[in-house]
N, C-alpha and C positions, 0 to 999 in steps of 0.2 A: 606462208607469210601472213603476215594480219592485216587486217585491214581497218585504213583509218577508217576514227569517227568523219559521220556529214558534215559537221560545221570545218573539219581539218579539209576534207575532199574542196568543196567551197572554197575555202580559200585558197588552196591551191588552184583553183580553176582560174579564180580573181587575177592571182599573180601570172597566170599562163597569157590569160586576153591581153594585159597589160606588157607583157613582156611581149610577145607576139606584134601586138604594134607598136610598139618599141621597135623592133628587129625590122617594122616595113617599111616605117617614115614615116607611119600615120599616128596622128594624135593618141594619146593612151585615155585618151578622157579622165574621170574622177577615178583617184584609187584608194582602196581603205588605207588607213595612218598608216599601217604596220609597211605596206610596200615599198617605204623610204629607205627599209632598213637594205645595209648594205653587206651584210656577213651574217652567219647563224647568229653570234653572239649578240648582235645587238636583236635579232628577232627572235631569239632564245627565249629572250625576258618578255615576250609579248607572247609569243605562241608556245614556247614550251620544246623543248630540243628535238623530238622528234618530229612535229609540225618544220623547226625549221632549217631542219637536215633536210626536207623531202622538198623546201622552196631551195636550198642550194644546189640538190640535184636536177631542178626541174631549170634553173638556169644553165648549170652546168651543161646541160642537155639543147639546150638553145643554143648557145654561145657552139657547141660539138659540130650541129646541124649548119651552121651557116659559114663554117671552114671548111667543114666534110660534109656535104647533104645528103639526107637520103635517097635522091635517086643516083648519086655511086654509090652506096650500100651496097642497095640493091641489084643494080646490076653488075657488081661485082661476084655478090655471091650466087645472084643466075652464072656467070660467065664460070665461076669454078663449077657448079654444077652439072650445067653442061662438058665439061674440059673431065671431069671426072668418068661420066657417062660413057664417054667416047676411046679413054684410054685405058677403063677396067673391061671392056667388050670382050679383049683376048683373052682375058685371065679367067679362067673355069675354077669354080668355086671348091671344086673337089681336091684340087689342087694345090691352090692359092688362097680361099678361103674368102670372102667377101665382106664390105662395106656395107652397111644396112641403114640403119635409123639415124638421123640427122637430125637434135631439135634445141631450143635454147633451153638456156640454164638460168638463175640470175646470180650466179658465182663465175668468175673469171677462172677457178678451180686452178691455184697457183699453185696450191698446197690440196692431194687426196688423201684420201687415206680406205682402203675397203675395210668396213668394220663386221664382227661376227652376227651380229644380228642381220648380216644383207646387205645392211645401207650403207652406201657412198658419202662419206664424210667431205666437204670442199669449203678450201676459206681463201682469203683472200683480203683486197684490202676494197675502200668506198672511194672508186675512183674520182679523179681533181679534173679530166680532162675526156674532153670524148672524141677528139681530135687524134687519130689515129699516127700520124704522123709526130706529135707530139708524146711527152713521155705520161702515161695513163695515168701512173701510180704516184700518193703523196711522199717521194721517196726524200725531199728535199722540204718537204710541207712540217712547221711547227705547228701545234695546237689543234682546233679540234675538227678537221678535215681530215688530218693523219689519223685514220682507223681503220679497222678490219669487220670482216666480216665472217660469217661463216652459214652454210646452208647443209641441208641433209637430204640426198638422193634415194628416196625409193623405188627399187625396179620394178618391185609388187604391185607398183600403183600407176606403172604405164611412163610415158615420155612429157606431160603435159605438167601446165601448171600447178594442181593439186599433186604433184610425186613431189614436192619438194616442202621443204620444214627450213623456214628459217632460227638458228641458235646460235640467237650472237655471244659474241664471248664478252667476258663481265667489264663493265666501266669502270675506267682507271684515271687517274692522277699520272700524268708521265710526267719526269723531270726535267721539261724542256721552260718551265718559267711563265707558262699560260696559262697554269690553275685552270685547263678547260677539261672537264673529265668527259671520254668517248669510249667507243667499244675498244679494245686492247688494241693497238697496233701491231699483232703476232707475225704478219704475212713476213714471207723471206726468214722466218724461223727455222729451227731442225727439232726432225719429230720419229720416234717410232713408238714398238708398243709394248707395254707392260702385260705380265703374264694373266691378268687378267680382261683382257683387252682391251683398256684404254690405251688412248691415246698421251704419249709425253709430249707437249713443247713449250720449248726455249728459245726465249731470243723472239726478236722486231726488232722495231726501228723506232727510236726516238724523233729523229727529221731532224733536217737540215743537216751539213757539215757532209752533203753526199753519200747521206746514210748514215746515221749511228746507232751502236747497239744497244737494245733494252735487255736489260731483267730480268725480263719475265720470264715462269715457268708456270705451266697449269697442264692439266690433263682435262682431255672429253671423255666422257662416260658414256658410251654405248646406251647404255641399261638404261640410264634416267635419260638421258639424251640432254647432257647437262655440261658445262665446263666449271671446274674448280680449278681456283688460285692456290699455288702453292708459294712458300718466303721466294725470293727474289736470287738467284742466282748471287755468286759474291762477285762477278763482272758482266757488263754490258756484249752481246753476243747479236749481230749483224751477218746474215748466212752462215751458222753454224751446222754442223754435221751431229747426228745423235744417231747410236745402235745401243739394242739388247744384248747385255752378256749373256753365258752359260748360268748367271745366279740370277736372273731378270731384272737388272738393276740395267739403267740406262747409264753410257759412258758421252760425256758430250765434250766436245774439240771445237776449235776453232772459231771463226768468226769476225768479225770489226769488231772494237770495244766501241765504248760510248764516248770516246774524243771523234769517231768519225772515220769514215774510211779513210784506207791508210793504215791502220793501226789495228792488225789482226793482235788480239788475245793468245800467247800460249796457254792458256790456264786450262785445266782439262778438270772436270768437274763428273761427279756420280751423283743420281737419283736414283732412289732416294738415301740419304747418306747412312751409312754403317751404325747400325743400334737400331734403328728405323724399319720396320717390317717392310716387304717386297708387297704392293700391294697380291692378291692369289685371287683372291673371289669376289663376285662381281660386284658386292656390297663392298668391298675393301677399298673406301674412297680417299684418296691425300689432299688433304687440303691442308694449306698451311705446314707442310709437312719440305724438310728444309733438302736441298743439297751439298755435295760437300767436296773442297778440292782435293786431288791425287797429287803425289810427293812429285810425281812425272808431269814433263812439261809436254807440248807441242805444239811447237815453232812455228808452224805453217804460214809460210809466206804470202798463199793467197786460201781465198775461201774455199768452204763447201768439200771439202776431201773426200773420198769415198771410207766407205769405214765399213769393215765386215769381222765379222766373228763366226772364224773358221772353227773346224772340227778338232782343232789343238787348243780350243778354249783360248786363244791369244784374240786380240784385238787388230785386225790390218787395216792401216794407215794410209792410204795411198794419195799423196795429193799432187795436185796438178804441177807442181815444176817436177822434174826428171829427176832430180836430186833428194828430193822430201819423201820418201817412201818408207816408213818406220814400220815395229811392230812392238805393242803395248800388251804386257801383262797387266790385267785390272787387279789380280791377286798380291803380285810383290811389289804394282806402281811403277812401271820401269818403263824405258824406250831402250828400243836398240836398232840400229842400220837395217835396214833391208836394201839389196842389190838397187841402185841405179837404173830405172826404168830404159829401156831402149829409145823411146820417142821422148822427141822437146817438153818444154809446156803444151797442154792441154788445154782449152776451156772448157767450160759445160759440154762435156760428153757422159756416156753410159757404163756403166763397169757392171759385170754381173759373178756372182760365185757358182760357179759351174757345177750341176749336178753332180754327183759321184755314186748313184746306185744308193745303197742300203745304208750307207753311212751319210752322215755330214760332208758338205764340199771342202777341199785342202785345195783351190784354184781359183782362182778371178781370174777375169776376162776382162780388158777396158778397152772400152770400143768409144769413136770419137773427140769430138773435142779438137779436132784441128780439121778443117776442109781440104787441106791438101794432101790429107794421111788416110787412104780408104785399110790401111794395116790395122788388123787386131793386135791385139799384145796381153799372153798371158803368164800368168806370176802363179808358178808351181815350185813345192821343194826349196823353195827361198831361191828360183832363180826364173829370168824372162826368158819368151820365148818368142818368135813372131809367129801368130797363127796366120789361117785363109785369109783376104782381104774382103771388104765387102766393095757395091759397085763404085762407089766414090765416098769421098772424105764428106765431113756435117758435124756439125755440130747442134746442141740442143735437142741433139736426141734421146730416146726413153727403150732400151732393149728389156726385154719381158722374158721371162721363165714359162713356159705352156705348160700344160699338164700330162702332157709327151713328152716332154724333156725338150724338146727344142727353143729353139730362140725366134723371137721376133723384132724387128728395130721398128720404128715409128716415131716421126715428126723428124727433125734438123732443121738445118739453114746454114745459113753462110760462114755468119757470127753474130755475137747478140743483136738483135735488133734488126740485121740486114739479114735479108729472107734473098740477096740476090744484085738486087740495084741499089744499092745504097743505104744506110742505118734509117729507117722511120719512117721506109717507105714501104708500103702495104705491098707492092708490084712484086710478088716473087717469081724467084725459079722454079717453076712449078715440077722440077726432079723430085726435090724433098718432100715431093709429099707421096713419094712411093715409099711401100715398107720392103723390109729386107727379112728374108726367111734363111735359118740357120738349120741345117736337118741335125740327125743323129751324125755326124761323119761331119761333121763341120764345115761345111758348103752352105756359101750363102749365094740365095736366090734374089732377083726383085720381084717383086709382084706387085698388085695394084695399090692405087692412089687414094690416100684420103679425100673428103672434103676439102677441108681448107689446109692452106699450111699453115704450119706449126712449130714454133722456132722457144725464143726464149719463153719461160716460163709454161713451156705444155709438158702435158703428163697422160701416162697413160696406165691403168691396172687390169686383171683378171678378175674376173668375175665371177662367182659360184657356180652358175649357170656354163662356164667355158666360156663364153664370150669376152671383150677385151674392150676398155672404155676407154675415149680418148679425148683430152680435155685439155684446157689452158691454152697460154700465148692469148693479153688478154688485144693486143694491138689489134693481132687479125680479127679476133673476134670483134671489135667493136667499127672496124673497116667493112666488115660485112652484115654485120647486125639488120635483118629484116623489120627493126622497129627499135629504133635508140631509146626513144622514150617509154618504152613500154617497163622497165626495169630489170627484163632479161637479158641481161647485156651479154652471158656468156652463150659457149652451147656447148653441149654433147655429142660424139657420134660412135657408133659401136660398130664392131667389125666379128665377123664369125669367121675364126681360124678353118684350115680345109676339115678339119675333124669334125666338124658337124655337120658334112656334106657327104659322108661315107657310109650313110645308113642306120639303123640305130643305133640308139644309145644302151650303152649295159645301165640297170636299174638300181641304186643304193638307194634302199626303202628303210634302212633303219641303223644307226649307230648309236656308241655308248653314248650317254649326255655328261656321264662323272667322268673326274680326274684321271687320266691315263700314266702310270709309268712308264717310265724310259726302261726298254729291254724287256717289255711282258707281254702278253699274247690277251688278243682281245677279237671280237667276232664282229661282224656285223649280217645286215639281211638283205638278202637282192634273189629278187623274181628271175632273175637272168644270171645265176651265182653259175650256172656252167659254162658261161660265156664271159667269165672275168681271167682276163693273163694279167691283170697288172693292178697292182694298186699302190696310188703314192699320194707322199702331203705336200702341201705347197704351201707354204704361205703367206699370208696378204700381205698389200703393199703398200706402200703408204711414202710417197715421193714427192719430191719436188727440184727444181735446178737441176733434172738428168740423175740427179743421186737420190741412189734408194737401197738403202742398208739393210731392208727386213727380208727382199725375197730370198727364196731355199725351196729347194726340190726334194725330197727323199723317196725311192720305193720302198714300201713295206713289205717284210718277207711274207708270202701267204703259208699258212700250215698246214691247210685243207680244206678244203668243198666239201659241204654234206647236206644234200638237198638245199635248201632255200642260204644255209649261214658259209659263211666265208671268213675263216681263220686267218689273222692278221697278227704282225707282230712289230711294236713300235721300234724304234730308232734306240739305241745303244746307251746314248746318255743325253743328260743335258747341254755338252759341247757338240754333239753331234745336231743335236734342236733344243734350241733353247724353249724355256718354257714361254707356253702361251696356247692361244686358240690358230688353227692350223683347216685348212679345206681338205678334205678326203675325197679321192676320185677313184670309182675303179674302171681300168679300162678294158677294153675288149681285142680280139689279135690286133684289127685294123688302129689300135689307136684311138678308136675314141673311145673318151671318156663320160662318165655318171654326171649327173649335177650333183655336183660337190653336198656334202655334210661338213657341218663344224665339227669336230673335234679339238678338248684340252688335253694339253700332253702337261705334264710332269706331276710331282707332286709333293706338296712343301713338308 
């Protein structure tokens, strides 16, 4: 993050004394002119926008502290800390796998994304309120409060405040009629990734009207560590859903238009539009570069659909009413019926596409989304099935693909907002904050308890390293915040699956760095190449609202061991993995796995 100039720090200091006794009933004595002002806009023009975004968070932050103080912060998140302690004791790490590092963020991490270079991608928006019970985000806010943010997580650089990079996204003009231009509004967007791995998103929020959709499209670039704007969608999109096809072109569905919720968009749109190169390599930047709509509609009654592209190169569709379950060719532009889901409406729950060995997955899994439902439900062969149950119904969950092929659940709640007792109130059921362990045989376990709970808006990915990051739900977080004002308002915490608790690790010392074909054999190097049975790709994730369209498992066929190299063979086609940048792990009999390498698979 940067740091203001002295004369900026000063004056914020000015406005702090002042506010401060303000807030105690004591006189504020003489305060400079500018402290009259009562909104950015009018001390915009005196201080300069970024001076005086930092005086409305610094009220913000007052006005938070004297609803909420911080000493319940604080002993709230002593009281989970302790309650954590006491009820992972039984769980043996070899086992169940463990809870580790706990530390702030200053991203509420509403939206991740894990990118190929390492870093943890997180955005989010500049919260209006610090009052946990109250709603955080400017989801109702016109002008220039409503904005986003976004930060970059480096694990190479430790847990503290220099691991992180703030990169905001570009200042816009929104068309809400206040000519105030601020960082984009993106949060509550739909995003995944381009074959070269950036990142695509579409959609925000305009404000007001209970949410309306923006515009907007742009991609993050990894590489430069940059966001570029691209033209403007041809409708406003408010919780939209976006996946990679078999050709890397993003398919994006659904959303609130920009009249306001209420008013989902059928309009189903591709990036980048047809004529238009896919961006491939890492230089291959869009900017400006347009989308375009599909002759096919979808309907989608309510938001955030799951959406995956299976190994038959179609598009699944799965959204939350029972009824809405389609399947889209992106090739001929079509919808057609898929079977009637077993279970009701849904809310925010988890849906995953189930490994399938050597090939691409032909199955989803949707887990969640109604608390009174602990039933799995999976959609093979175009038809449902009920799987295992897990131990109780949640919603606001996040299940994860490992790199054993098993499953893992993490975070829920009630229903939005309600963690247990009531919508806004920070007081949970402290159940949801145990995770749930899916084995090979599909049995699910509980095992131990996060930190905090984690309900609407948390997220969780994999990591290079195997380990599993767990982030968002920005309420709780700012109900436990060890220091409101400090501007790390989010946090992190990370969790080591039982696989890193089983002895060593098998060693991946070297992989290709060029383009990989689909269906051809390639080698890599490992010190411990006699000790590898497995090796597979997984790929990164990049979620948000419980839905995440990018994860995929594949084993790679091995061809042979020869001293140090380990003959490998990629996946069949591009319906089977689409293209993009992928983790490599190999693993050993027990299970565990290498720290992952990057690997690009296809090739234009």
């Amino acid at each position: 993050m940067s740091r203001p100039p002295r004369s900026a720090l000063l004056s914020v200091l000015a406005l702090a004394v002042a506010l401060a006794a303000t807030l105690s009933g004591a006189p504020a004595g003489p305060a400079p002119a500018f402290a009259a002002a009562h909104h950015t806009g009018d001390e915009g023009a005196v201080l300069g926008e970024e001076h005086a975004r930092a005086h409305a968070r610094l009220r913000d932050a007052a006005r938070g502290t004297q609803s909420y103080p911080q000493s319940r912060r604080t002993s709230s998140l002593i009281s989970l800390q302790e309650s954590q302690r006491t009820a992972n004791a039984k769980f043996a790490a070899a086992r169940f796998g463990r809870f580790t590092e706990y530390f702030p963020s200053p991203d509420f991490g509403v939206h991740v994304a894990q990118l190929p270079t390492g870093k943890v991608l997180l955005f989010s928006f500049e919260r209006v309120e610090a009052d946990p019970t109250k709603e955080t985000g400017p989801t109702n806010t016109v002008g220039r409060t409503n904005a986003g943010r976004a930060y970059l997580w480096d694990p190479a650089k430790g847990t503290g405040a220099r691991a992180f990079k703030n990169v905001p996204p570009p200042v816009v003009l929104m068309p809400d009629g206040s000519y105030a231009p601020r960082p984009a509004p993106f949060f509550c967007a739909g995003h995944s990734y381009l074959p070269n791995g950036m990142v695509g998103v579409f959609g925000g929020n305009v404000g007001g009207k209970g949410g309306s959709g923006a515009k907007l499209s742009f991609v993050f670039d990894p590489w430069t560590e940059k966001w570029f704007r691209n033209r403007d969608m041809s409708v406003g999109r408010w919780y939209p859903s976006v996946v990679t096809g078999p050709d890397g072109r993003q398919i994006i569905m659904s959303g609130q238009s920009e009249r306001g919720t209420g008013t989902p968009t059928p309009v189903v749109e591709r990036f980048p539009a047809l004529g238009r190169p896919v961006p491939w390599r890492s230089y291959d930047i869009p900017a400006n570069v347009p989308s375009e709509r599909l002759r096919s509609d979808a309907p989608f009654r309510n938001d955030y659909p799951h959406l995956f592209s299976l190994r038959d190169g179609k598009i699944y569709g799965l959204g939350r009413d029972a009824d809405q379950q389609w399947l889209f060719d992106p090739v001929e532009e079509t919808r057609t019926d898929l079977p009637r889901r077993p279970a009701d409406f849904r809310g925010y729950g988890s849906a995953v596409p189930l490994p399938a060995g050597f090939r691409g997955p032909d199955s989803v899994l949707v887990l969640g989304g109604d608390p009174r439902d602990p039933l799995t439900y999976r959609l093979s062969g175009g038809r449902w099935s009920i799987e295992e149950p897990r131990a109780f119904g949640r919603t606001q969950d996040g299940t994860l693909i490992l790199p054993d092929g098993t499953l893992l659940t993490v975070n829920g709640a009630l229903d939005t907002r309600n963690y247990g007792n009531g919508p806004f109130n920070p007081k949970a059921d402290l159940k949801y904050r145990q995770i749930e362990l899916r084995d090979a045989r599909g049995r699910w376990t509980l095992g131990p308890a996060q930190r905090l709970p984690r309900g609407y808006h948390s997220n969780a990915l994999v990591l290079p390293d195997g380990r599993m990051m767990v982030t968002g739900d920005e309420l709780q977080q700012i109900a436990n915040d060890p220091d409101i004002k400090d501007g790390m308002d989010g946090s992190i915490e990370l969790y080591e699956p039982a696989y890193l608790h089983r002895g060593p690790r098998p060693a991946l010392d070297r992989a290709p760095a060029g383009d990989l074909r689909h269906g051809a054999t390639f080698q890599v190097s490992s010190s411990t190449a006699k000790d590898v049975a497995r090796a597979v790709l997984l790929a990164p994730t990049t979620v948000t609202h419980s839905v995440n369209t990018s994860q995929r498992h594949l084993d790679l066929r091995i061809t042979g061991v020869h001293g140090s190299t380990v003959g490998l063979r990629t996946p069949p086609s591009a319906a089977d993995a689409p293209p993009g940048y992928y983790m490599l792990f190999l693993l050993n009999a027990k299970g565990v796995p290498s720290t992952a390498k990057w690997v690009k698979l296809g090739i234009r």
